[in-house]
mmCIF file of the N, C-alpha and C atoms, coordinates in Angstrom:
data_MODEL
# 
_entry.id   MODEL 
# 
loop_
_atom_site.group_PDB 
_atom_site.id 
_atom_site.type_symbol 
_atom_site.label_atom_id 
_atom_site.label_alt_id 
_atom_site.label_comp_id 
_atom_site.label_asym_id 
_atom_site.label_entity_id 
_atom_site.label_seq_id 
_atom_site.pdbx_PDB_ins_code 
_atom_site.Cartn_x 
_atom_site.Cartn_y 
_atom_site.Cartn_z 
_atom_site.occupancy 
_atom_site.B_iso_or_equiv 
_atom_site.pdbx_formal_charge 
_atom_site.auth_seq_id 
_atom_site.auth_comp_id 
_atom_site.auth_asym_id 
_atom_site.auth_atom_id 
_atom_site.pdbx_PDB_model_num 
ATOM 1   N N  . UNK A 1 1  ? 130.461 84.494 210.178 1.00 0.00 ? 1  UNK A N  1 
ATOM 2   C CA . UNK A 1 1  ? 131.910 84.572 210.181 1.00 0.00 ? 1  UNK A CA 1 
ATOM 3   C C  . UNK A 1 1  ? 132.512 83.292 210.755 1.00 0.00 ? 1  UNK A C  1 
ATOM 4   N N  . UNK A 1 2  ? 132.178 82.977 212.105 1.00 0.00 ? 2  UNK A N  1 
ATOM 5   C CA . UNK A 1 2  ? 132.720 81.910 212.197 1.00 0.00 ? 2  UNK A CA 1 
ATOM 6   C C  . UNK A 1 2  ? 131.976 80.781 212.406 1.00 0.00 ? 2  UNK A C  1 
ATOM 7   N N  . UNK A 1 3  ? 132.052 79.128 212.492 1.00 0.00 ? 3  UNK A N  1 
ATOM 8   C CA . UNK A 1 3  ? 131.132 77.987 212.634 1.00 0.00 ? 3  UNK A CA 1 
ATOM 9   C C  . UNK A 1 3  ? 131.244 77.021 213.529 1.00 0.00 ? 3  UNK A C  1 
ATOM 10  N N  . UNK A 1 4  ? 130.126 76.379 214.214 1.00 0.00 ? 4  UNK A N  1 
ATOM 11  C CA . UNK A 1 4  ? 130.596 74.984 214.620 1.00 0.00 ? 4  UNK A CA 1 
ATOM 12  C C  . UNK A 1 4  ? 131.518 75.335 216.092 1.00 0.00 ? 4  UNK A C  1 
ATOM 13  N N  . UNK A 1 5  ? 131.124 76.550 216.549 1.00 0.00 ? 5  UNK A N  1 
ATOM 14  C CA . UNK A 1 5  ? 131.994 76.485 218.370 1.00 0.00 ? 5  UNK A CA 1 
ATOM 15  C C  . UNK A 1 5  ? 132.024 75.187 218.632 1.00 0.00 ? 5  UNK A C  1 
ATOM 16  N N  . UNK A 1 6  ? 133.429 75.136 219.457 1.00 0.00 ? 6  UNK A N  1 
ATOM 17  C CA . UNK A 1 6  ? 133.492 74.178 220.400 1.00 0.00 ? 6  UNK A CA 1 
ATOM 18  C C  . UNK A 1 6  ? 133.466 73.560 221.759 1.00 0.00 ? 6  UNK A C  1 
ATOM 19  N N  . UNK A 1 7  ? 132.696 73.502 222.718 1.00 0.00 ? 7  UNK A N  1 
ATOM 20  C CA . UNK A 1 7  ? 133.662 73.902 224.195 1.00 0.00 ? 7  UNK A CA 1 
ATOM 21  C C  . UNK A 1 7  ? 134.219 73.445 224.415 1.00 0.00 ? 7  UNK A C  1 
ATOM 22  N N  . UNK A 1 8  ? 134.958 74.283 225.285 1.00 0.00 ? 8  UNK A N  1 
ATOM 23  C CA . UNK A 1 8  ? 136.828 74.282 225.791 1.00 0.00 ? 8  UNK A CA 1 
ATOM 24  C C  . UNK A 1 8  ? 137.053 74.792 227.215 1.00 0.00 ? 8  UNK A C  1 
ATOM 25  N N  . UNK A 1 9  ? 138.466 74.052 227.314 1.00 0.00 ? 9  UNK A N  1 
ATOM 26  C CA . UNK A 1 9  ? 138.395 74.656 228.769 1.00 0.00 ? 9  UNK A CA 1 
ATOM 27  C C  . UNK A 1 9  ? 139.465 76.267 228.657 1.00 0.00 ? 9  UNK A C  1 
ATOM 28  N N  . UNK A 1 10 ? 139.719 77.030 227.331 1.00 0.00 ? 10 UNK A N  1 
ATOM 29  C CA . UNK A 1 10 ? 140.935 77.838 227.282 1.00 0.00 ? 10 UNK A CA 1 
ATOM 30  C C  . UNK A 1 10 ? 139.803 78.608 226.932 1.00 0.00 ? 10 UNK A C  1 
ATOM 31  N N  . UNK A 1 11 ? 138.641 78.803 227.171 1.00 0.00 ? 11 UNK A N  1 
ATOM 32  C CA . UNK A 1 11 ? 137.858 80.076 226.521 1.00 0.00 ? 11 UNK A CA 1 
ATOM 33  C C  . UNK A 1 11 ? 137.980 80.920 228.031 1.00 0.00 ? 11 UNK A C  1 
ATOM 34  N N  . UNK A 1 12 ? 138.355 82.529 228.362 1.00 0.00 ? 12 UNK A N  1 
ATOM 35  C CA . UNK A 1 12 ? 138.334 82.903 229.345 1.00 0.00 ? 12 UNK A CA 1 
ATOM 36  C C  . UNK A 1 12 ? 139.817 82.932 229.481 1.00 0.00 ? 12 UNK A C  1 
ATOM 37  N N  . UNK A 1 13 ? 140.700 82.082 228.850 1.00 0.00 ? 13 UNK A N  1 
ATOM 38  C CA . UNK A 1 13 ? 141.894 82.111 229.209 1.00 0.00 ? 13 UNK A CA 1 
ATOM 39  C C  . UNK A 1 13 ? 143.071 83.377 228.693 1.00 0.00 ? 13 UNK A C  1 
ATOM 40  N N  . UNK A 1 14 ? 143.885 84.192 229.111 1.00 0.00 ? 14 UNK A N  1 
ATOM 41  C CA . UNK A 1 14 ? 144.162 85.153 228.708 1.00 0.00 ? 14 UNK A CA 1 
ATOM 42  C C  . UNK A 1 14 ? 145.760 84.490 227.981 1.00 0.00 ? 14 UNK A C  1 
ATOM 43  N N  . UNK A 1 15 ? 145.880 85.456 226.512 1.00 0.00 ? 15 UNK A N  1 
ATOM 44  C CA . UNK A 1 15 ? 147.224 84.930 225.806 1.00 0.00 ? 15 UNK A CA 1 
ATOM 45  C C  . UNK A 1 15 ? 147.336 86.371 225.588 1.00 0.00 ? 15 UNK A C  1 
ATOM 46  N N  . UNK A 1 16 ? 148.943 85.625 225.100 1.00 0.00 ? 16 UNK A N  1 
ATOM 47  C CA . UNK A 1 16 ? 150.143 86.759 223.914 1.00 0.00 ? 16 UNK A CA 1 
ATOM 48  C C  . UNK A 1 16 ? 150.136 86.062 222.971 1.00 0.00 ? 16 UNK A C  1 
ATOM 49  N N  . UNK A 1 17 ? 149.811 87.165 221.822 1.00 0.00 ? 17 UNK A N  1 
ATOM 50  C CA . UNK A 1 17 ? 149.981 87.030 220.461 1.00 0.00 ? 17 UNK A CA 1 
ATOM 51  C C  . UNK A 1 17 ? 151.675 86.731 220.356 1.00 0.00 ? 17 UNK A C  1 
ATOM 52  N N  . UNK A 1 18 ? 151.596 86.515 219.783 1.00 0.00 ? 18 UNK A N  1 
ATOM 53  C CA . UNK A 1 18 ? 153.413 85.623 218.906 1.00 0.00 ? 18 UNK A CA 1 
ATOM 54  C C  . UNK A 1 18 ? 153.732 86.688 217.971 1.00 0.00 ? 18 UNK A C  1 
ATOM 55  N N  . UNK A 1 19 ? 152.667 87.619 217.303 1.00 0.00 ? 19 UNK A N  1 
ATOM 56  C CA . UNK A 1 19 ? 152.954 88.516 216.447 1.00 0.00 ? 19 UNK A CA 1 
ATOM 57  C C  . UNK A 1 19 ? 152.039 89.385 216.778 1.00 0.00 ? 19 UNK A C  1 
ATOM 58  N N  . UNK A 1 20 ? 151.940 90.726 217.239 1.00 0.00 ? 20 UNK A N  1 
ATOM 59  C CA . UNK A 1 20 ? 151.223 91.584 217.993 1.00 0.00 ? 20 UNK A CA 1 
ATOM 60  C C  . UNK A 1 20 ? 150.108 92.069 216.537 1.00 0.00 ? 20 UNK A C  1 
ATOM 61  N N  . UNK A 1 21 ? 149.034 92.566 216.772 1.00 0.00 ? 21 UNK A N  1 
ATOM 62  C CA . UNK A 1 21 ? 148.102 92.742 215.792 1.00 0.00 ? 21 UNK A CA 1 
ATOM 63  C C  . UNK A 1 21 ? 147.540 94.373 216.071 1.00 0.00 ? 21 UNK A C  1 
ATOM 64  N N  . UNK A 1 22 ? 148.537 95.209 215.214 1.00 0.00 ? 22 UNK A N  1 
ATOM 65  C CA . UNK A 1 22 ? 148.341 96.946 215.901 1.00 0.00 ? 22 UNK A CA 1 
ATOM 66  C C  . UNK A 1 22 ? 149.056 97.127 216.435 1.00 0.00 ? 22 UNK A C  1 
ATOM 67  N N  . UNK A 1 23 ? 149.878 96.545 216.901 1.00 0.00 ? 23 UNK A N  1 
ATOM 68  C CA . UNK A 1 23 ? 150.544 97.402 218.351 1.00 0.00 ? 23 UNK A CA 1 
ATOM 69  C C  . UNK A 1 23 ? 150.055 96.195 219.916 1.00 0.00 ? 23 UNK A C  1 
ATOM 70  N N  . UNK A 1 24 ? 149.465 95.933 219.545 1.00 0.00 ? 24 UNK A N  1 
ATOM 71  C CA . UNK A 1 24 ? 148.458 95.123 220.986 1.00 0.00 ? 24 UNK A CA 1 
ATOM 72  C C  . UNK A 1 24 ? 148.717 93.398 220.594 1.00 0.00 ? 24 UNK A C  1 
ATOM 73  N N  . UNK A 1 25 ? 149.024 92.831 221.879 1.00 0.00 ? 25 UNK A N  1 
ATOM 74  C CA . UNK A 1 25 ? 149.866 91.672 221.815 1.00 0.00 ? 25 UNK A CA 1 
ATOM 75  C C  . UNK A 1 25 ? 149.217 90.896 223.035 1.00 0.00 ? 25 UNK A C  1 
ATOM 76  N N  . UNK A 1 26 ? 148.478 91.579 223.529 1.00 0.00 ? 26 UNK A N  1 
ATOM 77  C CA . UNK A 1 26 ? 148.128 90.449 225.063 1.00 0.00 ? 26 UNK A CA 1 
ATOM 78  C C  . UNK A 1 26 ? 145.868 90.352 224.466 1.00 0.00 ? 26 UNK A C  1 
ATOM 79  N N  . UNK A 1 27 ? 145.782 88.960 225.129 1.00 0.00 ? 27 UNK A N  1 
ATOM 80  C CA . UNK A 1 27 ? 144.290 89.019 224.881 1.00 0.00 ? 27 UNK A CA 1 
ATOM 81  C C  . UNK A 1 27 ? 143.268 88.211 225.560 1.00 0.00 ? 27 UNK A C  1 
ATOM 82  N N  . UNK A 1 28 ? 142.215 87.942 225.133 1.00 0.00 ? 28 UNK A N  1 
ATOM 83  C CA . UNK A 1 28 ? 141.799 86.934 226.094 1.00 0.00 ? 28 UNK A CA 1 
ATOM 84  C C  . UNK A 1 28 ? 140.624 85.629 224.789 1.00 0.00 ? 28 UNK A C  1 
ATOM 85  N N  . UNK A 1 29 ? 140.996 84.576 225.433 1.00 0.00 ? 29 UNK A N  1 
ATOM 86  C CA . UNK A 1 29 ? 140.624 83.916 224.311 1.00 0.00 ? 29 UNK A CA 1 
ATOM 87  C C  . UNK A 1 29 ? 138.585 83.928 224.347 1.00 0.00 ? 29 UNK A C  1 
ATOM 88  N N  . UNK A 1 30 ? 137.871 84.353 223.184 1.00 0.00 ? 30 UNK A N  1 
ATOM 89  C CA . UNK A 1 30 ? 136.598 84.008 223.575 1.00 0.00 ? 30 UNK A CA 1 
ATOM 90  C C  . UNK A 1 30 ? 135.660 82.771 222.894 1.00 0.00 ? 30 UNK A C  1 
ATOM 91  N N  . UNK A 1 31 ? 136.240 82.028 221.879 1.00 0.00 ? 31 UNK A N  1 
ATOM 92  C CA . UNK A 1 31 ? 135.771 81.483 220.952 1.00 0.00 ? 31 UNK A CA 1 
ATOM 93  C C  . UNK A 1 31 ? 136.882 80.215 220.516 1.00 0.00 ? 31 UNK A C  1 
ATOM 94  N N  . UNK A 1 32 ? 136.329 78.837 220.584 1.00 0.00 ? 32 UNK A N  1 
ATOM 95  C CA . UNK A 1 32 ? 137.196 77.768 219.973 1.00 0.00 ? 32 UNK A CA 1 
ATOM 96  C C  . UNK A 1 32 ? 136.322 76.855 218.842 1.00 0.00 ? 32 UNK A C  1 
ATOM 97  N N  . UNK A 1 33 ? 137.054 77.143 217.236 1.00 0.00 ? 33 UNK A N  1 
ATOM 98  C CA . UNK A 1 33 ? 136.913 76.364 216.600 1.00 0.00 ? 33 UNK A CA 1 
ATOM 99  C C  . UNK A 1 33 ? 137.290 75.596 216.456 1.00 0.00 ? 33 UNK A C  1 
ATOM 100 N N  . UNK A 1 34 ? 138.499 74.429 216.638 1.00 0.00 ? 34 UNK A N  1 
ATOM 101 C CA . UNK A 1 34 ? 138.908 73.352 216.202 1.00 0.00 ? 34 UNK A CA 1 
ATOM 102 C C  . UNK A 1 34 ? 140.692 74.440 216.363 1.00 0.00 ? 34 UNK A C  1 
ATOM 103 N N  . UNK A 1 35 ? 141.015 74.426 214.648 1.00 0.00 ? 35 UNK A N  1 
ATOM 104 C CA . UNK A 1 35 ? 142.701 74.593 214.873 1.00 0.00 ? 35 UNK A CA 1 
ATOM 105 C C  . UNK A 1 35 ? 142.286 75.947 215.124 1.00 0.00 ? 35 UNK A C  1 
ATOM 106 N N  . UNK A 1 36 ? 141.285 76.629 214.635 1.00 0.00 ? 36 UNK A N  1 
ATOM 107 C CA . UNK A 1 36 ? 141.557 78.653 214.903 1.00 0.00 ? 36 UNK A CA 1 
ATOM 108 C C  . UNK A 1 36 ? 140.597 78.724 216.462 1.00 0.00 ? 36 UNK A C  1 
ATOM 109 N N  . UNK A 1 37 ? 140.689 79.728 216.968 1.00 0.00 ? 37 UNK A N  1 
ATOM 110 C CA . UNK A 1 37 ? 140.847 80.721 218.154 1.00 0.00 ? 37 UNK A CA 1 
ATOM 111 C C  . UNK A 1 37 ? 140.192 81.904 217.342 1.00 0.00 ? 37 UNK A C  1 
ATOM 112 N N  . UNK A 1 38 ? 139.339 82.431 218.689 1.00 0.00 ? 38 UNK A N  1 
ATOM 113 C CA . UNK A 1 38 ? 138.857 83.539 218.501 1.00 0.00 ? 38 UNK A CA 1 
ATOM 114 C C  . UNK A 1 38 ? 139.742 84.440 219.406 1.00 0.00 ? 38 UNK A C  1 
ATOM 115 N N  . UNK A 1 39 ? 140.321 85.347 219.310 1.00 0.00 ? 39 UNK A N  1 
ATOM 116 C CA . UNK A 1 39 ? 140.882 86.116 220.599 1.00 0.00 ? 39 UNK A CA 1 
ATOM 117 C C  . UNK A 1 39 ? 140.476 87.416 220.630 1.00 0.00 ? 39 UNK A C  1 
ATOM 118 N N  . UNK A 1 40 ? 140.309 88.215 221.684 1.00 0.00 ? 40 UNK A N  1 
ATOM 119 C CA . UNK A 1 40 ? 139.941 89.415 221.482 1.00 0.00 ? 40 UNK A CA 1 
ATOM 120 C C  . UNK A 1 40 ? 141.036 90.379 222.853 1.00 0.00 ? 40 UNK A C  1 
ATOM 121 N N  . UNK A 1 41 ? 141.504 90.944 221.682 1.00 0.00 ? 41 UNK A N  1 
ATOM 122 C CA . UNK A 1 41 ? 142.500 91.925 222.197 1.00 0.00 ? 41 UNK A CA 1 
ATOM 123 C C  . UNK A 1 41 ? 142.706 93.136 222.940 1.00 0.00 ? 41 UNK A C  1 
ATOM 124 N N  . UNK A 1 42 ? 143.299 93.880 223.598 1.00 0.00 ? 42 UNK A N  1 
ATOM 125 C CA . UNK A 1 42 ? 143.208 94.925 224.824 1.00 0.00 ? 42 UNK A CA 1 
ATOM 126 C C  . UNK A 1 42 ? 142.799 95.882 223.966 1.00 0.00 ? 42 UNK A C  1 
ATOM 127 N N  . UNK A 1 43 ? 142.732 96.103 222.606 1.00 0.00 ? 43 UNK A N  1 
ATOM 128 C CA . UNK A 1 43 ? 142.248 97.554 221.819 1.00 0.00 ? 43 UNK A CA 1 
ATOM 129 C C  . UNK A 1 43 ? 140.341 96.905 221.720 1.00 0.00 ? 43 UNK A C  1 
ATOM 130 N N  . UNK A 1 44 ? 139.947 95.511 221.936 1.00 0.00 ? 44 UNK A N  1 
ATOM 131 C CA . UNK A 1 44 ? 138.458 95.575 221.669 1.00 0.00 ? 44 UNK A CA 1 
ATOM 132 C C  . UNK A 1 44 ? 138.339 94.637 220.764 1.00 0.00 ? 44 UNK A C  1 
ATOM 133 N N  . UNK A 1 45 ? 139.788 94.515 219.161 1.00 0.00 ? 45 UNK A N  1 
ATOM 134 C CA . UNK A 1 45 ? 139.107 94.110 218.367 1.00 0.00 ? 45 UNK A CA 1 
ATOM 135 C C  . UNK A 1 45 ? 139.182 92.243 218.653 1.00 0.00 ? 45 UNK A C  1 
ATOM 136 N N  . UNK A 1 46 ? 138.466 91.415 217.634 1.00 0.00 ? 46 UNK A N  1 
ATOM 137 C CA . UNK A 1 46 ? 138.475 90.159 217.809 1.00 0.00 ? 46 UNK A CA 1 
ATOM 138 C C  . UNK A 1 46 ? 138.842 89.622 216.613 1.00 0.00 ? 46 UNK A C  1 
ATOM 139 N N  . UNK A 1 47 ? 139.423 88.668 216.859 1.00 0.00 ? 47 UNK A N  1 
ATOM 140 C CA . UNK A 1 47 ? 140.347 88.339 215.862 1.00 0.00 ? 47 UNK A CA 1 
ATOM 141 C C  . UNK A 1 47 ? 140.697 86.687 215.917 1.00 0.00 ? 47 UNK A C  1 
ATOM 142 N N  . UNK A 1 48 ? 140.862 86.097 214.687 1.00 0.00 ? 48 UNK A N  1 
ATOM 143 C CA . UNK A 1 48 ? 140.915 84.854 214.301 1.00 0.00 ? 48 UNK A CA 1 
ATOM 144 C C  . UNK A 1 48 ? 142.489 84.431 214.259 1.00 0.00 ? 48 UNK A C  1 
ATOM 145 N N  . UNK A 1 49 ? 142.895 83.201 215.117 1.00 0.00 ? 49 UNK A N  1 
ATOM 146 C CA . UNK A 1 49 ? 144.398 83.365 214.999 1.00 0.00 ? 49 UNK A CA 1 
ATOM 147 C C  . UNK A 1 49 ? 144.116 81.739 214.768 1.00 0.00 ? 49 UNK A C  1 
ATOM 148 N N  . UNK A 1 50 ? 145.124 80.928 214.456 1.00 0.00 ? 50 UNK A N  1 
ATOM 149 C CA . UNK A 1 50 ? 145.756 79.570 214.959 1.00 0.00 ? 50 UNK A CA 1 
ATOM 150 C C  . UNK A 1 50 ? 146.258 79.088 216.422 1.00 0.00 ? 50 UNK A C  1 
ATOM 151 N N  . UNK A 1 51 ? 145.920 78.170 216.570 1.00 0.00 ? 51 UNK A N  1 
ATOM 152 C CA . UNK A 1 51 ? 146.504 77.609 218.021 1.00 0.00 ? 51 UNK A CA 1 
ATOM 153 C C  . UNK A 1 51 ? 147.836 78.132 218.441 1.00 0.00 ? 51 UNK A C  1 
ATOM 154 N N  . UNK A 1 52 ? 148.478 77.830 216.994 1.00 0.00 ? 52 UNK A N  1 
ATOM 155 C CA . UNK A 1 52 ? 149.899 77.974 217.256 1.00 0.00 ? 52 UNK A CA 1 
ATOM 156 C C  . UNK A 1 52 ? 150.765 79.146 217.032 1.00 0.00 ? 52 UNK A C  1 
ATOM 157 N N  . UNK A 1 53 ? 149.790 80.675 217.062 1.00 0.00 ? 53 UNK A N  1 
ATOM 158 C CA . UNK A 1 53 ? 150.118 82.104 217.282 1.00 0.00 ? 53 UNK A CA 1 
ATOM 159 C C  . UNK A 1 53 ? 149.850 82.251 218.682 1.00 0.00 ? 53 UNK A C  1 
ATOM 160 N N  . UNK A 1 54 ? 149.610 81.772 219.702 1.00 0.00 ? 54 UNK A N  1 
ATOM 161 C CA . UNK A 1 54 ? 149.343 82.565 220.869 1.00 0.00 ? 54 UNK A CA 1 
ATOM 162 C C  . UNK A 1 54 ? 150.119 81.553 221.884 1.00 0.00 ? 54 UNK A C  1 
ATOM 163 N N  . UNK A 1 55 ? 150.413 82.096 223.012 1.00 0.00 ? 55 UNK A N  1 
ATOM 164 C CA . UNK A 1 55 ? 151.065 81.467 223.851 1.00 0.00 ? 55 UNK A CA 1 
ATOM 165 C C  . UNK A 1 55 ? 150.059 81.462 224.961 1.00 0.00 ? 55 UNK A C  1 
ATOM 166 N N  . UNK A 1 56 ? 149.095 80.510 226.254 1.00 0.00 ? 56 UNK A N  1 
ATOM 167 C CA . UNK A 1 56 ? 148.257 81.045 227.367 1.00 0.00 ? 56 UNK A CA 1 
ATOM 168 C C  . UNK A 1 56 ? 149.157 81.200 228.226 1.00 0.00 ? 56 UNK A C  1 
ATOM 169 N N  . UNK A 1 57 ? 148.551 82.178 228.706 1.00 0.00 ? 57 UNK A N  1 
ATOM 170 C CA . UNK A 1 57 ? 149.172 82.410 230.259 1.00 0.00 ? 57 UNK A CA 1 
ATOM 171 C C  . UNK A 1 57 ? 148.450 82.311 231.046 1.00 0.00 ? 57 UNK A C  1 
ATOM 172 N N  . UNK A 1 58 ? 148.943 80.723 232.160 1.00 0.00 ? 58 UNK A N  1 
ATOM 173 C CA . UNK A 1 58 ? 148.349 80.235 233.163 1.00 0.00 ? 58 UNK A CA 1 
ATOM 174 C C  . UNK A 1 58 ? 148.371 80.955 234.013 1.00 0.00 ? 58 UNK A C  1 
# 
């Protein structure tokens, strides 16, 4: 599914979705490809977004 991880320093880092996915809008990032994000969300699931859907919260 996905290729080529990157490390980062935002993996571990917790965001809000920009557009909630279910109902569920807060997450934590686990995975960096380049422009997409892996995030995985308070319901479990994990999910492929763009940089520029999530906001971190420092």
């Amino acid at each position: 599914m996905y290729n080529e991880e990157e490390q980062s320093e935002i993996i571990g880092e917790h965001c809000t979705l920009l557009e909630d996915n279910n109902g569920y809008s807060v997450g934590e990032v686990i995975g960096d490809y380049g422009c997409q994000l892996v995030v995985r969300v308070s319901n479990g699931a994990e999910i492929m977004v763009y940089r520029d859907e999530i906001i971190l919260l420092n």
